[in-house]
C-alpha positions in Angstrom: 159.1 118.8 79.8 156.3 118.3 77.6 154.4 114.8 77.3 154.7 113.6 73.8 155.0 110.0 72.8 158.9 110.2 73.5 158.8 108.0 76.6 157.7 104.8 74.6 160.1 106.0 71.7 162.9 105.8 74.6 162.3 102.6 75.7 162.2 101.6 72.3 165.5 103.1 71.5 167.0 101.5 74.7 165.7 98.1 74.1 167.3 98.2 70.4 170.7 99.1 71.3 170.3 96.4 74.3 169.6 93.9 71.8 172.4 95.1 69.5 175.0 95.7 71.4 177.0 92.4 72.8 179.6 93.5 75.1 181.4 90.2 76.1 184.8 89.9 76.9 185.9 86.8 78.2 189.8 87.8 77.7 189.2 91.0 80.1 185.7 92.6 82.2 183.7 89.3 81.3 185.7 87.7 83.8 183.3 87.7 87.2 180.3 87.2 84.7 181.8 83.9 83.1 181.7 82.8 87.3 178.2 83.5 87.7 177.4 81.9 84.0 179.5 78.9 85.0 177.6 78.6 88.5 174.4 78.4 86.6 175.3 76.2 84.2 176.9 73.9 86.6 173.5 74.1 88.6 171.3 73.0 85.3 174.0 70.3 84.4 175.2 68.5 87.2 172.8 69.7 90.2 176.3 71.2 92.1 177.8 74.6 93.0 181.3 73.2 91.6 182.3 74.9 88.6 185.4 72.7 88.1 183.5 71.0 84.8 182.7 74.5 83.4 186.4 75.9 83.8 187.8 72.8 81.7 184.9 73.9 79.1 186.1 77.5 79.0 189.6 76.1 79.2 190.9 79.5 81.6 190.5 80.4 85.3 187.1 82.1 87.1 187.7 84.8 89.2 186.0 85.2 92.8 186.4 81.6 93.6 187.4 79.4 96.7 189.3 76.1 95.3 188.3 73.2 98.5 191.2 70.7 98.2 189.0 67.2 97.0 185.6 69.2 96.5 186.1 71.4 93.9 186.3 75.2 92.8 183.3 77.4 94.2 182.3 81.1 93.6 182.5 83.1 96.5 179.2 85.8 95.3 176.2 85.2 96.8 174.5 82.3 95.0 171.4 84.3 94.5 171.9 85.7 90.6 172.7 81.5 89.5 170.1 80.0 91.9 167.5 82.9 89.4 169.3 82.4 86.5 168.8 78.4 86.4 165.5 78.2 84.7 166.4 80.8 82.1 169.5 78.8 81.4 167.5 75.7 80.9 165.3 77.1 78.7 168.2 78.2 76.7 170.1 75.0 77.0 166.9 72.9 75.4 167.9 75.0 72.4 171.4 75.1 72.2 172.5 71.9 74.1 175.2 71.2 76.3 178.1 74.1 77.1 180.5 74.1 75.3 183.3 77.0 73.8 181.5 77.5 71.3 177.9 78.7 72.4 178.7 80.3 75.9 178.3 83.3 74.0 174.8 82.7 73.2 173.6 81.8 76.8 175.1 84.5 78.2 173.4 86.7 75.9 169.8 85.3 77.0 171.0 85.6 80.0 171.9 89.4 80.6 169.2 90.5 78.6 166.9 88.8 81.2 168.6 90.0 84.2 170.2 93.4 83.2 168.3 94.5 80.4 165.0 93.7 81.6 164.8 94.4 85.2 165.6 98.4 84.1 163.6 98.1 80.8 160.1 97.0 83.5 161.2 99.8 85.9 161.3 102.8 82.9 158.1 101.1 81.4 156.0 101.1 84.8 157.5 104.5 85.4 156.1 105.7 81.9 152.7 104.3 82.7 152.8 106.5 85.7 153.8 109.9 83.2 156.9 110.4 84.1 158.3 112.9 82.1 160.9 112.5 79.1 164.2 113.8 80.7 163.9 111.6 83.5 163.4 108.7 81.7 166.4 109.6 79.7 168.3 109.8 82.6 167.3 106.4 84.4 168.4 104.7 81.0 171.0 106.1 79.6 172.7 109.1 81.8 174.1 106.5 84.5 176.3 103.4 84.7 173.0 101.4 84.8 173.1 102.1 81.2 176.6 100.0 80.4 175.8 97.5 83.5 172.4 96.7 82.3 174.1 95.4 79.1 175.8 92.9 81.3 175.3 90.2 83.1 176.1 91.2 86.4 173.8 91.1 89.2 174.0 95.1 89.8 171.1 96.5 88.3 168.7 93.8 89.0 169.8 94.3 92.9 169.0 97.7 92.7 165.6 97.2 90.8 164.0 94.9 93.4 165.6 97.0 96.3 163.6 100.1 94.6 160.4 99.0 94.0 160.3 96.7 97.8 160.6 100.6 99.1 157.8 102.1 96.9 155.4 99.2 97.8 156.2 99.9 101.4 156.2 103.7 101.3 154.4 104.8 98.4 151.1 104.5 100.7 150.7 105.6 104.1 149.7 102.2 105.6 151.6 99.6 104.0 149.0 96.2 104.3 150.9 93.5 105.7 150.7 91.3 102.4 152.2 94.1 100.7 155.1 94.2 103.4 155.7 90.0 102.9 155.7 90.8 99.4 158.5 93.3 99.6 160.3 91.2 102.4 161.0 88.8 100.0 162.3 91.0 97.4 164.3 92.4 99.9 165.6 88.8 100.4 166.4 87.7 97.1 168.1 91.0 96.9 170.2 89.9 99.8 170.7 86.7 97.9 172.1 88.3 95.2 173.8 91.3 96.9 174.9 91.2 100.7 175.1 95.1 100.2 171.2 94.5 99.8 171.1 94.1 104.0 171.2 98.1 104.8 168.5 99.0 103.0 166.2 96.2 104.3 167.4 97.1 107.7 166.6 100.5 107.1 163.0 99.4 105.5 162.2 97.2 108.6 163.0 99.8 110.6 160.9 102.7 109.1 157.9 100.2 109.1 158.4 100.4 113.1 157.3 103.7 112.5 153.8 103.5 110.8 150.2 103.5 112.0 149.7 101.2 115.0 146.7 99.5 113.0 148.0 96.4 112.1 151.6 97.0 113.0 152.4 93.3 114.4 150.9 91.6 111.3 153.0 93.8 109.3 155.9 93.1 111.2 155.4 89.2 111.4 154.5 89.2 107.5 157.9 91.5 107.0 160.1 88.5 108.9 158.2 85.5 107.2 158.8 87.2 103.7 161.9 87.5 103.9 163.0 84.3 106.0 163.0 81.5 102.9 165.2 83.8 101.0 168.0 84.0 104.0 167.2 80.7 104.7 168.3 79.7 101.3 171.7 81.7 102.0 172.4 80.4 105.3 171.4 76.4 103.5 174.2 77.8 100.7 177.2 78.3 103.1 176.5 75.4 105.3 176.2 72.8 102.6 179.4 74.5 100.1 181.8 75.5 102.9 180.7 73.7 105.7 179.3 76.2 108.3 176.3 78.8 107.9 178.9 81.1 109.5 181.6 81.2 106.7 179.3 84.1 105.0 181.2 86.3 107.5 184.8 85.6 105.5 183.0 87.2 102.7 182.1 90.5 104.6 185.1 91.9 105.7 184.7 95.5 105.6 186.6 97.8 107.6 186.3 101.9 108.7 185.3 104.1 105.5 188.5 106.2 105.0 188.7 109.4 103.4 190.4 108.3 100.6 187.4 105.7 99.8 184.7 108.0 100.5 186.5 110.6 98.5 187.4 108.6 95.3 182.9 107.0 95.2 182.0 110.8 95.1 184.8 112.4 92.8 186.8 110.0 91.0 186.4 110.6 87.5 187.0 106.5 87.4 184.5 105.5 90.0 183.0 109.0 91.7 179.1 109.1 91.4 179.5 112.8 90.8 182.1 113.1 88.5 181.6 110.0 86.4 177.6 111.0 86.4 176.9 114.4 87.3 173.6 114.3 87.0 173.1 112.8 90.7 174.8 116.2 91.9 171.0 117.7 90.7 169.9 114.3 92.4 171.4 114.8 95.1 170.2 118.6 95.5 166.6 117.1 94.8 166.8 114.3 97.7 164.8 115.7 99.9 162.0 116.1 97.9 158.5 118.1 98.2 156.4 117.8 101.5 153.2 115.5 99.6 155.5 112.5 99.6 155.2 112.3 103.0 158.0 112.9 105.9 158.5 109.1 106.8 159.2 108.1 102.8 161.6 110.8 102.5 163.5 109.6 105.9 163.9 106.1 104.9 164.8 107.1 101.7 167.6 109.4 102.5 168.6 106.6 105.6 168.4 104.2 103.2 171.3 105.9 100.6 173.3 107.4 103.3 173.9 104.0 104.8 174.2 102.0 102.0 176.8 104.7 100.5 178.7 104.1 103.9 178.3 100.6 103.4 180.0 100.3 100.1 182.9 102.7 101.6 184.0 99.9 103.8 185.2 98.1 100.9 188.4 99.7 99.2 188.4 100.1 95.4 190.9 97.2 93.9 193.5 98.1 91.4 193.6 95.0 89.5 190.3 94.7 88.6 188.5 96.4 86.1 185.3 98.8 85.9 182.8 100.6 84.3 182.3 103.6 87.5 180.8 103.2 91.0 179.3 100.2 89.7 178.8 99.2 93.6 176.8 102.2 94.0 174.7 101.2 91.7 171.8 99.8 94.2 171.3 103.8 95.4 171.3 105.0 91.9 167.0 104.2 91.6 166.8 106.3 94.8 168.4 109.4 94.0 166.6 109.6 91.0 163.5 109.0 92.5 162.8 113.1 93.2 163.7 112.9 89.2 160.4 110.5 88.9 158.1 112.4 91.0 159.0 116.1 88.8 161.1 117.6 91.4 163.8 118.9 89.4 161.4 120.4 86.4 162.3 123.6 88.2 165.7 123.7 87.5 166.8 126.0 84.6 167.1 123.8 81.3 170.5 125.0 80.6 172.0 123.2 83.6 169.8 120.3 83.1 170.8 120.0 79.5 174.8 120.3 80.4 175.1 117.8 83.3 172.5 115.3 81.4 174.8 115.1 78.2 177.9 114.9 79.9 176.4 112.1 81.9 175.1 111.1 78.6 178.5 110.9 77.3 180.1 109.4 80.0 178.0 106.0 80.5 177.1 105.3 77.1 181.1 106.4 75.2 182.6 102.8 77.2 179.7 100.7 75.3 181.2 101.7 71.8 185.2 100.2 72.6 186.2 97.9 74.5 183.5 98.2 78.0 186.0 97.4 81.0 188.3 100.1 81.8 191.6 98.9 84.6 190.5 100.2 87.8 193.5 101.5 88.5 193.1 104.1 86.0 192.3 107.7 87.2 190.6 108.5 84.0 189.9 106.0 82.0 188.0 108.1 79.5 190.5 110.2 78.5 193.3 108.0 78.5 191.5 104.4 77.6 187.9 104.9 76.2 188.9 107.3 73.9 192.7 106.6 72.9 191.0 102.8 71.9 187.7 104.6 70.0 189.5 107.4 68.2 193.9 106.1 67.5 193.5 102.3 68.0 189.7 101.9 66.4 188.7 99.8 68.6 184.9 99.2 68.5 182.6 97.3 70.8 181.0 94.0 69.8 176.9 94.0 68.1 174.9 91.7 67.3 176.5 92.1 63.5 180.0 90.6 64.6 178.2 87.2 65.9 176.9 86.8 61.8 180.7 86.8 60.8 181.0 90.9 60.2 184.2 91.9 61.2 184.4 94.4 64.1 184.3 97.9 62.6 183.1 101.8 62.0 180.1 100.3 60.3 179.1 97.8 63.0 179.5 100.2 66.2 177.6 103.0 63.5 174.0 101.9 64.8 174.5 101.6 68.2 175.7 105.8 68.0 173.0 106.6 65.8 170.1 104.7 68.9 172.4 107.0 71.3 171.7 110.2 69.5 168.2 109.6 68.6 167.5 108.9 72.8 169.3 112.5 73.1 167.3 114.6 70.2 163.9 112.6 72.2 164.9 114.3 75.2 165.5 117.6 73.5 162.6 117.5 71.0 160.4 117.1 74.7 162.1 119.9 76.0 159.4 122.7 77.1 162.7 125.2 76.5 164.3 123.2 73.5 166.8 127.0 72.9 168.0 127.2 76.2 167.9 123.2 76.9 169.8 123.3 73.4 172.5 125.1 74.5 173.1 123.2 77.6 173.6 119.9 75.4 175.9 121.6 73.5 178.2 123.3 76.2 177.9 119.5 78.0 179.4 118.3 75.3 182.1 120.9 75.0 183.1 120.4 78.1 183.4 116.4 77.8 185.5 117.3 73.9 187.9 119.2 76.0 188.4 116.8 78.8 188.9 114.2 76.0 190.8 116.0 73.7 192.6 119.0 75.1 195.4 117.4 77.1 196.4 113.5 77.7 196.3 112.3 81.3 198.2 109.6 82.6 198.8 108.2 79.5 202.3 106.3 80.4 199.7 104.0 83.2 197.4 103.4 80.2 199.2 102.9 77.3 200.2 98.9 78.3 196.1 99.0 79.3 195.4 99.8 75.7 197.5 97.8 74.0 196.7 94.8 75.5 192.9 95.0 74.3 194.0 96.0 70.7 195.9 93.0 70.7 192.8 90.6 71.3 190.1 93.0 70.2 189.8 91.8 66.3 188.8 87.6 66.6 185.1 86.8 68.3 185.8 83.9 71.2 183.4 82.2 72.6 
């Protein structure tokens, strides 16, 4: 790729369709954010985990929770993401006052854009600074479901942001100083906060630092276990004082022996396979290894580090009755299997493949951020027989930042965030140091996602009551 001023343009582009678009569904998919929003808020308001108060605001039912007979109704996610989010929601609250129905909206708003937008908006704009080129910036933001979950307010993205960049401060350099490796502890940490999937790849971290120069090796590892102590304290505190025992963290990891089925359906569901639903990690994947100059230790813990964690997430089984935007789980790997993409590995792949599987991913994260986001889970393919039956036969369009002023959901509202989608793809392609060839690969990508949409109807007897019920509260703006 050649190095124009594209990159900036792409994180321009990204940052105005995060803005814009307002994906919040409190009827259906908003469901586990309005838990962590109401955990927050109950934090800033009344100095307690019990989000009781918030669900008679709300006036429905969290999801995720534990209801304690005479103490109240608890979220059973790590506390990490509302512990964060307090101060942001404080400032917010100074603003718009008290919660009530009528401006959860606007918090959660403030509130995604700091902790999903952001956290991948820094990564792409420290990456830029370091010249990465156009395509794989295109990639990290808007080729992968961190492009619809960084439009949320889940905790996802900024999991697997921190996680990231605690490895490259502690294996971008031969000799990792031992500030550097408290500093990343306690990333590590507040990722575990957050995310108990977080604890593989620390694991994996503390053990590759085992493994460098013997200069300084105890200070790095007493440095390592101070950083990230105060963050598991804080956990371990969580549990003891809201259910009573430090130990009742175990009831929420149950986890059991990856199956084949599981392991199967994260790599080639088209509903939640990292290979189907984003093909562009099967070049990521091919890439993994990487070049020699990044040194054989990095490239160990980094290929430890997603093989584990992919295990990891395998122990938990897929549930049917929620509802998904792909291997949202896998999400925490997702910055490491791009990373070959960051340090040029893949330039030498022919730009007709690179084009096809880049705008088929391109097609497959962003289409569910232009209808309703949150496809049933225990849909097969949800974008032929949900994303698109709802875009194209039912019109229905995803929420903007135009519906909140009173315009009704429409053609003409959803219009802008398509045209920021296509002007991110002719950015990657006007870079394109073979734009002909790279050219033809956009096109036959998106050929081959037209005919997966349009050419046949799968399952559409499983989706049709899946559809209908989001056109039926898809018109009126709650909350």
């Amino acid at each position: 790729m050649e190095r124009t001023n594209s990159g900036v343009l792409l994180l321009i582009v990204y940052l105005l369709l995060a803005v814009y678009l307002f994906p919040f569904y409190p009827e259906s998919g908003s469901l586990n954010e309005l838990t962590d929003w109401a955990t927050t808020a109950s934090l800033v308001e009344s100095n307690t985990f019990d989000i009781s108060a918030m669900e008679r605001i709300v006036g429905g039912r969290f999801e995720s929770v534990e209801r304690i007979p005479n103490r109240g109704v608890y979220s059973t996610k790590p506390p990490g993401l509302a512990l964060i989010s307090a101060p942001f929601y404080a400032i917010t609250r100074t603003v718009l006052g008290a919660p009530t129905s009528g401006n959860i909206r606007t918090s959660w708003y403030v509130l995604r854009l700091v902790f999903g937008t952001m956290p991948l908006l820094l990564l792409a704009i420290w990456l830029n600074n370091r010249e990465v080129d156009s395509y794989s910036m295109a990639v990290l933001l808007f080729a992968t479901p961190m492009l619809p979950y960084s439009m949320l307010y889940y905790r996802h993205v900024f999991v697997a942001i921190i996680v990231y960049m605690s490895f490259r401060l502690m294996y971008d350099v031969r000799r990792a100083a031992p500030e550097t490796c408290f500093s990343a502890a306690f990333l590590l940490g507040v990722a575990i906060l957050c995310d108990y999937t977080a604890v593989v790849p620390t694991i994996v971290f503390g053990i590759g630092m085992l493994t460098m120069d013997r200069i300084d090796k105890v200070r790095r590892i007493l440095f390592f276990a101070t950083g990230i102590l105060a963050p598991l304290a804080a956990l371990f505190s969580y549990y003891f004082f809201v259910f009573g025992s430090p130990l009742a963290i175990l009831d929420q990891l149950a986890v059991s022996v990856p199956g084949f089925g599981t392991v199967g359906a994260y790599l080639f569901s088209p509903s939640h396979g990292l290979l189907v639903f984003s093909p562009v990690f099967i070049l990521a994947v091919l890439a993994l290894p990487g070049s020699d100059e990044a040194g054989v230790r990095r490239q160990v813990v980094k290929i430890a580090a997603v093989v584990l964690t992919f295990i990891a997430v395998c122990t938990t089984e897929i549930n049917p009755d929620g509802t998904d935007i792909g291997p949202r789980h896998l999400i925490i790997i997702m910055p490491f299997l791009l990373d070959s993409f960051f340090d040029g590995e893949i330039e030498e792949y022919p730009s007709n493949w690179r084009g096809i599987i880049f705008s088929v991913s391109f097609v497959f994260a962003s289409l569910p951020l232009l209808t309703h986001a949150f496809a049933p889970a225990a849909l097969r393919y949800p974008h032929n027989s949900y994303w698109i039956p709802l875009l194209i036969e039912k019109s229905v369009f995803g929420q903007t930042l135009a519906n909140t002023f009173d315009a009704a959901i429409s053609f003409w509202t959803i219009l802008p965030a398509a045209l920021l989608l296509m002007s991110a793809l002719f950015l990657v392609w006007r870079d394109a140091k073979y734009r002909v060839s790279f050219g033809i690969g956009i096109f036959v990508g998106f050929a081959i996602a037209a005919a997966y949409f349009f050419t046949t109807r799968l399952e559409p007897d499983a989706a049709a009551k899946f559809v209908e019920q989001v056109q039926a509260f898809s018109l009126p703006i709650r909350y």
